[in-house]
KERO-153717 format. One record per atom (N, C-alpha, C, O): residue in one letter; x, y, z. Coordinates in steps of 0.05 Angstrom, whole numbers, plus 5000, padded with zeros to 4 digits. Example, Ala and Ser with C-alpha at 12.3 -4.5 7.8 and 13.67 -1.06 7.14 Angstrom:
BEGIN
A526448865156
A524649105156
A526449345156
A528549345169
S525749555142
S527349795143
S525850015157
S526850235161
end
This chain:
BEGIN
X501749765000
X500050005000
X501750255000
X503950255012
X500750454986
X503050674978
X502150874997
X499850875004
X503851065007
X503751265021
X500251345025
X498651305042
X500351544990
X497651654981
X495251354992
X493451405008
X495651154984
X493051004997
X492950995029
X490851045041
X494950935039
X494050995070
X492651255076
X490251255079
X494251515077
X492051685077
X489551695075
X487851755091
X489451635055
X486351545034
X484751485052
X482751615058
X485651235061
X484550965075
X484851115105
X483350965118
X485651275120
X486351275154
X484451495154
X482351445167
X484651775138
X483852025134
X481052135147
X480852265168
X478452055128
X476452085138
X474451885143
X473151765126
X474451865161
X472451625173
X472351595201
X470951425211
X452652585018
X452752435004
X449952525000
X448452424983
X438752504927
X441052644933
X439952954947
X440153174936
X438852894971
X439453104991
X441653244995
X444053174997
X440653474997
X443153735009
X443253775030
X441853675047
X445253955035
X446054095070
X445454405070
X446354595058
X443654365087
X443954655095
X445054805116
X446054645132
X445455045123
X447555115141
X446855225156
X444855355150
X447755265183
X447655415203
X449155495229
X450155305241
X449255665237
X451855785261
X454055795261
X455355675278
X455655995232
X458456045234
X460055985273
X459556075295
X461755825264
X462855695286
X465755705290
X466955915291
X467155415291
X470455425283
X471255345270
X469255355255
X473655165252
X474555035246
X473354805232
X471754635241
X474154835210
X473154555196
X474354375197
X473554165186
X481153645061
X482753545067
X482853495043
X484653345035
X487253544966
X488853684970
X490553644951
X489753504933
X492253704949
X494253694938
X494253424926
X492253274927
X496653344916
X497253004910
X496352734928
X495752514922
X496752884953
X495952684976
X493752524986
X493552324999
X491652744972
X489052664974
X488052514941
X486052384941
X489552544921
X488352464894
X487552734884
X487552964894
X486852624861
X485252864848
X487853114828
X488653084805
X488253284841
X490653434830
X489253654810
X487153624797
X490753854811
X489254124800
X489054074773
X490553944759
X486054234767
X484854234739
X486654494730
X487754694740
X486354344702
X487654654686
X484654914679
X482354894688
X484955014671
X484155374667
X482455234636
X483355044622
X479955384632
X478855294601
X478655634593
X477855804608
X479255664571
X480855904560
X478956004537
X478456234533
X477855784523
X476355804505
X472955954500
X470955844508
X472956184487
X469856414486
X467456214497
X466156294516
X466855944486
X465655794482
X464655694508
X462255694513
X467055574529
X466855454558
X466355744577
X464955734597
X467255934571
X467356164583
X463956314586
X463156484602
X462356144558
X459256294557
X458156174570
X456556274587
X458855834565
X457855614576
X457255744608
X454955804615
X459355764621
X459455714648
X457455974662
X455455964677
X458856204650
X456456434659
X454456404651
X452756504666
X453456274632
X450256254627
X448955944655
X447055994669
X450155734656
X449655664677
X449555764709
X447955704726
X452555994709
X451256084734
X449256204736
X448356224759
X448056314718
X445656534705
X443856414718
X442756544736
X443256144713
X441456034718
X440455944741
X438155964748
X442555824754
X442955814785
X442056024798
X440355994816
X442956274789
X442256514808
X440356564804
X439556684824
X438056554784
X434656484778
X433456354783
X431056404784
X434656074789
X432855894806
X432255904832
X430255824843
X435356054848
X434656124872
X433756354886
X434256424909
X432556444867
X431756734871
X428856564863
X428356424883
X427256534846
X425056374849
X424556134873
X422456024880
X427056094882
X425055894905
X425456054917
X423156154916
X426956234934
X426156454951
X424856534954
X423956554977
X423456674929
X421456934937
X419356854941
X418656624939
X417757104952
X414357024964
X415357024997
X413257035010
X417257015012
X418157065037
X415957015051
X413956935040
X416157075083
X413957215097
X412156995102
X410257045118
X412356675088
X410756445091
X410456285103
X409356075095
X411756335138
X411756165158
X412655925152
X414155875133
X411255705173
X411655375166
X411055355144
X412955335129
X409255345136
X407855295110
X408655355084
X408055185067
X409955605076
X410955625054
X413855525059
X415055535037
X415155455073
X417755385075
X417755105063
X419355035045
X415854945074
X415754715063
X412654625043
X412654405032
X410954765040
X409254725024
X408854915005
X409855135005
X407154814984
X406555054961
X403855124969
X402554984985
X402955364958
X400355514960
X397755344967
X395755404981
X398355134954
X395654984956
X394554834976
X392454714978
X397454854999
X397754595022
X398754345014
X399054135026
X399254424990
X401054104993
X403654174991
X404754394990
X404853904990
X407253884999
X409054004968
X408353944945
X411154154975
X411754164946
X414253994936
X415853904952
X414353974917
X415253674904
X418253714895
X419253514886
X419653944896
X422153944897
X423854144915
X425454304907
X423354114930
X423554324960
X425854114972
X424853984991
X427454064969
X429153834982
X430953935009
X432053775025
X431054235009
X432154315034
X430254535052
X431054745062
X428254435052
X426154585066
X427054445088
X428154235089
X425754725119
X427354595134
X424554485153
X422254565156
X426454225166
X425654015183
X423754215206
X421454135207
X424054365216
X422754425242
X424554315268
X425254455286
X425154045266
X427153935289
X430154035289
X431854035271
X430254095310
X433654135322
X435753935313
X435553695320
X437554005301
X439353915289
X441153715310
X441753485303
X441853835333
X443353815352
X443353975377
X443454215377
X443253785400
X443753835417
X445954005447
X445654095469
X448153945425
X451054015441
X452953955439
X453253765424
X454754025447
X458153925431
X458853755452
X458153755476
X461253535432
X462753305449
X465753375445
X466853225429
X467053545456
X469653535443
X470153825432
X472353895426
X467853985430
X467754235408
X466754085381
X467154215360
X465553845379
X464753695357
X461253735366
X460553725390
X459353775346
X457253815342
X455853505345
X456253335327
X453953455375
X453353175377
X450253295402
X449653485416
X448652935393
X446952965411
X444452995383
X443053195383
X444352785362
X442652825337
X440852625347
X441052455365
X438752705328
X436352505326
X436452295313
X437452285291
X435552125324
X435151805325
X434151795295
X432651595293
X434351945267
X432951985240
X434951965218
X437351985221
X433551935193
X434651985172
X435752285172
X437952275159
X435352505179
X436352765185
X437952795197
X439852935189
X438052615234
X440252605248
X443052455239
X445352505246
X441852235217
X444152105208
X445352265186
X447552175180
X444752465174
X445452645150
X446652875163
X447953035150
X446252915187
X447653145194
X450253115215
X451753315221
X450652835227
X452152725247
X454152715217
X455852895219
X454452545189
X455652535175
X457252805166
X459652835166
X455153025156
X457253255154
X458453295171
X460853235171
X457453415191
X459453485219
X462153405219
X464153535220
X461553085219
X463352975230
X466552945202
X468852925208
X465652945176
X466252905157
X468853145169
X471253075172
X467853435173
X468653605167
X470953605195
X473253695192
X470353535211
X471653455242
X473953255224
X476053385224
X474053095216
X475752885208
X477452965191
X479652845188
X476553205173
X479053295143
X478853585155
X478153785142
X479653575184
X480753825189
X483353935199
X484453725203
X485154135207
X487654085214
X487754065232
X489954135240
X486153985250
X486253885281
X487553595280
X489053495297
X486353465252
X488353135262
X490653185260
X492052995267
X492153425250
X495053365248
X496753385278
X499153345281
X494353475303
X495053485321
X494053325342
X491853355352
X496453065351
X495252915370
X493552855389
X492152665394
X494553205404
X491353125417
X488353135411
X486253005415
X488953335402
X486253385382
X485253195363
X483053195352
X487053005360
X485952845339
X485352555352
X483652405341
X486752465376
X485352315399
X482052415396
X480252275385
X481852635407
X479452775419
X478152735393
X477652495391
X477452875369
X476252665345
X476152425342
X474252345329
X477252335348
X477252045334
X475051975358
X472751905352
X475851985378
X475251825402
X471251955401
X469351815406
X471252205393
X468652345384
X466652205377
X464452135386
X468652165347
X466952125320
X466351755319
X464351645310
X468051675327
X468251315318
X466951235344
X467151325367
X465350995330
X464950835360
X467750705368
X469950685356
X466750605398
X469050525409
X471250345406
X473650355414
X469550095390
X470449855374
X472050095349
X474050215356
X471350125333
X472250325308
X475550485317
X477650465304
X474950695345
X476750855354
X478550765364
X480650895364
X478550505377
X481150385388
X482450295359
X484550395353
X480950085338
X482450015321
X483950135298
X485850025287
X482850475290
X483950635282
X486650745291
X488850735280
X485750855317
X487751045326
X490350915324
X491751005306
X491050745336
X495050735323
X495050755301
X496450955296
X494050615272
X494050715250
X494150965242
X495850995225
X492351245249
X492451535244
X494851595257
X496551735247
X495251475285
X497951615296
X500551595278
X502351755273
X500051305270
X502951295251
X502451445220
X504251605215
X501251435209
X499951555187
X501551895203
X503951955203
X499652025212
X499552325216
X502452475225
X502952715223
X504252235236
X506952225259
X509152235231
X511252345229
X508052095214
X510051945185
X511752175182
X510652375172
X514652205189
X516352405180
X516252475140
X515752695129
X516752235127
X516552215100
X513452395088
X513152565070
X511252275108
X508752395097
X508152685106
X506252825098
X510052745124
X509853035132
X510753275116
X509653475107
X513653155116
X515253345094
X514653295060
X515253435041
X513353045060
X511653045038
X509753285029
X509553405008
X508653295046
X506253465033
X507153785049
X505453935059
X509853855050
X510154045060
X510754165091
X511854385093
X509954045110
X509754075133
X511853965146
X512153725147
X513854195161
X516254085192
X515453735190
X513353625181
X517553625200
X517753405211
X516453315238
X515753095246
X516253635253
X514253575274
X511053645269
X509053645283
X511353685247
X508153635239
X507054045232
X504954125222
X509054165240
X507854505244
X508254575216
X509454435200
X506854815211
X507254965184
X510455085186
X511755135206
X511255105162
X514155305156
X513655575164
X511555715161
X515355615172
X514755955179
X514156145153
X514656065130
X513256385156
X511356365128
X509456365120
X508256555109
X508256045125
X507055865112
X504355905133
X504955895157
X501755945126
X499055775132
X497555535125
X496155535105
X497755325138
X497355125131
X495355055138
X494755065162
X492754925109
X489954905100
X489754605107
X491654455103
X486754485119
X485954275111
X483354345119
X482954425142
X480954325096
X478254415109
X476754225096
X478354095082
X474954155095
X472854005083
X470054205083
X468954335101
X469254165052
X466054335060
X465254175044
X466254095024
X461754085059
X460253905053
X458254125031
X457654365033
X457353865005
X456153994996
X453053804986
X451353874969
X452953664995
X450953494999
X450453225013
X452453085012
X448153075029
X449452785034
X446152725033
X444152865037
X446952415025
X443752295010
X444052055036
X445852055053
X442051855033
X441351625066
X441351485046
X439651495028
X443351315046
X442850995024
X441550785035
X440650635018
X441150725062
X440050595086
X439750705113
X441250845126
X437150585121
X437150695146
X435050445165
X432550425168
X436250345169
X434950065189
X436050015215
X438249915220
X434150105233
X434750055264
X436450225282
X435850415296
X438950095279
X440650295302
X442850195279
X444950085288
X442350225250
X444450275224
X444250495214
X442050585220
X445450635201
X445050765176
X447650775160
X449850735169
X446850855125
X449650845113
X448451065100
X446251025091
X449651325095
X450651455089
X452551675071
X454451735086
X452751825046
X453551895032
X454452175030
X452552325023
X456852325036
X457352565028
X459252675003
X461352594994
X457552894995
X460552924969
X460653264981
X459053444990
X463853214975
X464253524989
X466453594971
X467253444954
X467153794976
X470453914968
X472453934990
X471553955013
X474953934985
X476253994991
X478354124993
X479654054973
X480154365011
X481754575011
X484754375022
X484254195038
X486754405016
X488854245028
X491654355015
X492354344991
X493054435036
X495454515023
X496854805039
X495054875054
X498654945040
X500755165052
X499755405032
X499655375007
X499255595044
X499055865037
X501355995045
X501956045068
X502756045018
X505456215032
X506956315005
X506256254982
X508356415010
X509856564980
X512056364975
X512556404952
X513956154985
X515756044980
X514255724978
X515555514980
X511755724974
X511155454985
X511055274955
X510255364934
X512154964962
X511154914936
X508354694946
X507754514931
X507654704958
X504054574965
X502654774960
X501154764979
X502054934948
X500155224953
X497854994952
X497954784939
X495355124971
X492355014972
X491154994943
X491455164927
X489654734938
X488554634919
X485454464932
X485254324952
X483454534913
X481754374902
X481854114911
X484054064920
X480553944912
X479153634898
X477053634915
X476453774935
X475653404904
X473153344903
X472053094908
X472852934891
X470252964928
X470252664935
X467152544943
X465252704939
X466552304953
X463952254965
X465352024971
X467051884960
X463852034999
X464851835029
X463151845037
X461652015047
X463051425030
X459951325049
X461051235074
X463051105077
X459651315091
X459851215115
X457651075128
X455251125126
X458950835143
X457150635159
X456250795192
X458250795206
X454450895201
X453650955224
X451950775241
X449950655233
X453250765269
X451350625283
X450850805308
X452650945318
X448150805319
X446250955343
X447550745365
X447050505369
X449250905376
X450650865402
X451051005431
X452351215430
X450550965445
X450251185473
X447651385466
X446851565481
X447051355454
X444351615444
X445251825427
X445052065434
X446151755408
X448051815392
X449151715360
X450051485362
X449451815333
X450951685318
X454051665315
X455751845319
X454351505311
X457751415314
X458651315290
X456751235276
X461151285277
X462551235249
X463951015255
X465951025269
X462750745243
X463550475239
X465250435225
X467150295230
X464550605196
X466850455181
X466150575152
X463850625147
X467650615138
X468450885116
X469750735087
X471750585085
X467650865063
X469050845036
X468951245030
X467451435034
X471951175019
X472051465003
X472351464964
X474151324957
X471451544950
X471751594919
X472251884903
X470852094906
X474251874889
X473352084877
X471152204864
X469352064853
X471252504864
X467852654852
X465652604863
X465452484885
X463752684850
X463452824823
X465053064820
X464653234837
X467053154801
X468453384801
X466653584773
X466053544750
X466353814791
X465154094767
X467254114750
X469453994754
X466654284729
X467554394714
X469054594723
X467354744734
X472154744727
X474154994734
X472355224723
X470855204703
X472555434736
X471555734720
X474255794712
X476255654716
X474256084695
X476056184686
X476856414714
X476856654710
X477556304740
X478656504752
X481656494762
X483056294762
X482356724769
X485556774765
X485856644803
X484556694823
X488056494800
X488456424828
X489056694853
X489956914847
X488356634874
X489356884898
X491556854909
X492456624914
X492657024913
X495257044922
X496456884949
X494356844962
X497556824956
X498256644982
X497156765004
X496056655023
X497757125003
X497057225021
X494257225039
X493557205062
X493057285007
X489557295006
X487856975021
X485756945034
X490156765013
X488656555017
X489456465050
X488256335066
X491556575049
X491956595084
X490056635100
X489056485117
X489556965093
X487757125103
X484457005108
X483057045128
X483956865085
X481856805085
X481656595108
X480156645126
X482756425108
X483056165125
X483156225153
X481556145170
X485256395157
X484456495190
X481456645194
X480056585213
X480256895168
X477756955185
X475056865180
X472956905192
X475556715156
X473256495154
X472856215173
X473955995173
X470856305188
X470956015203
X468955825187
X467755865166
X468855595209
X467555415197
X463655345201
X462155485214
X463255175189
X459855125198
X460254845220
X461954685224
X456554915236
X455454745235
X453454625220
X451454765217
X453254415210
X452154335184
X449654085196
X449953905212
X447054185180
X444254055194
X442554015169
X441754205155
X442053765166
X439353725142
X437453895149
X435353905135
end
């Protein structure tokens, strides 16, 4: 097994959307992760393409918006009282969550909702730069995995995350810190997750997200990159609670690049420290 597959494999561990709520803290790239930067499409043709699709986007959501002012009812129904038929992130009425375990968002409902939103959360807890830090990444793991799961992982992430070769691989000290300089990225943002099963005190689970991964810095050669993935995960209702059994990751679905000019190391620095992260709730 090659470097890049362990990662792969240790790292994190889906057609309903996520919706968002309570800017919070902290939210995984480069070669390490797969994937690897798209090139630039240059051509009049891809360039109409793409603005005329965002065009569109920004008209559709401006039509399901409007009409405001519609309580329960228009949030999730149309005019007539019924239910409307492609409303897929109208929201639940139920509380997302209860309370944090760790600074990790926990305490979900026993539902197809609780299991869709324990998955982002947690997705984003797992491809964040907290695992590059031991304790913090104890405190995840120990979070997110059931207990059977978290014991059998953890020496594996430790050696994985500890790997001198995989450190200075992807840019980072030997003790694991950014170069001076350097801001060093690992974020995950969820951009949808669908319930492939949901039976008993099971569920399995699907997210496809993006991901940010890589050194913001002017001498760096990791500068932050793109990719793109969906990771099913096995969940089981444990302690009153969902917990992460056990994990496939794939590449994509990957969009199509716009024609925009990359940001400067500085800018993307910047951004990273004052953008925080979500909590994320079907």
């Amino acid at each position: 097994m090659s470097l890049d597959d362990e990662r792969n494999d240790s790292l994190y561990g889906g057609s309903g959307e996520t919706r968002t709520r309570l800017p919070e803290g902290e939210g995984g790239g480069q070669d390490v992760y797969g994937g690897g930067r798209r090139s630039s499409r240059s051509s009049s043709r891809s360039l109409v393409t793409v603005v005329g699709v965002v065009v569109v986007l920004i008209a559709a959501i401006a039509f399901a918006n409007r009409g405001g002012g519609g309580g329960e009812e228009s949030a999730g129904r149309g005019g007539d009282g019924k239910k409307a038929g492609a409303d897929p992130t109208a929201a639940s009425g139920a509380r997302p969550v209860d309370g944090k375990t760790s600074g990790i968002p926990s305490g979900y409902a026993k539902s197809e909702q609780g299991a869709q939103s324990a998955t982002a959360n947690y997705a984003v807890a797992l491809g964040s730069a907290d695992m590059f830090k031991p304790a913090l990444r104890h405190s995840i793991v120990n979070t997110v995995y059931t207990p059977a799961a978290a014991a059998d992982r953890q020496p594996t992430l430790d050696k994985v995350y500890s790997g001198k070769a995989f450190l200075t691989g992807i840019g980072l000290n030997p003790d694991g810190s950014a170069p001076k300089g350097t801001t060093f990225v690992s974020r995950i943002i969820p951009v949808g997750t669908t319930t492939k099963k949901l039976s008993g005190n099971s569920a399995t689970v699907e997210i496809w997200y993006s991901s940010l991964f890589g050194l913001a810095g002017e001498s760096t050669k990791n500068p932050v990159s793109e990719s793109w993935y969906t990771n099913t995960y096995e969940l089981r209702w444990i302690g009153g609670d969902w917990k992460v059994a056990d994990f496939k990751q794939k590449d994509g679905p990957v969009p199509v690049g716009r024609d925009q000019r990359a940001s400067t190391a500085d800018d993307m620095a910047k951004a990273v420290e004052e953008y925080g992260g979500f909590t994320y709730a079907r």
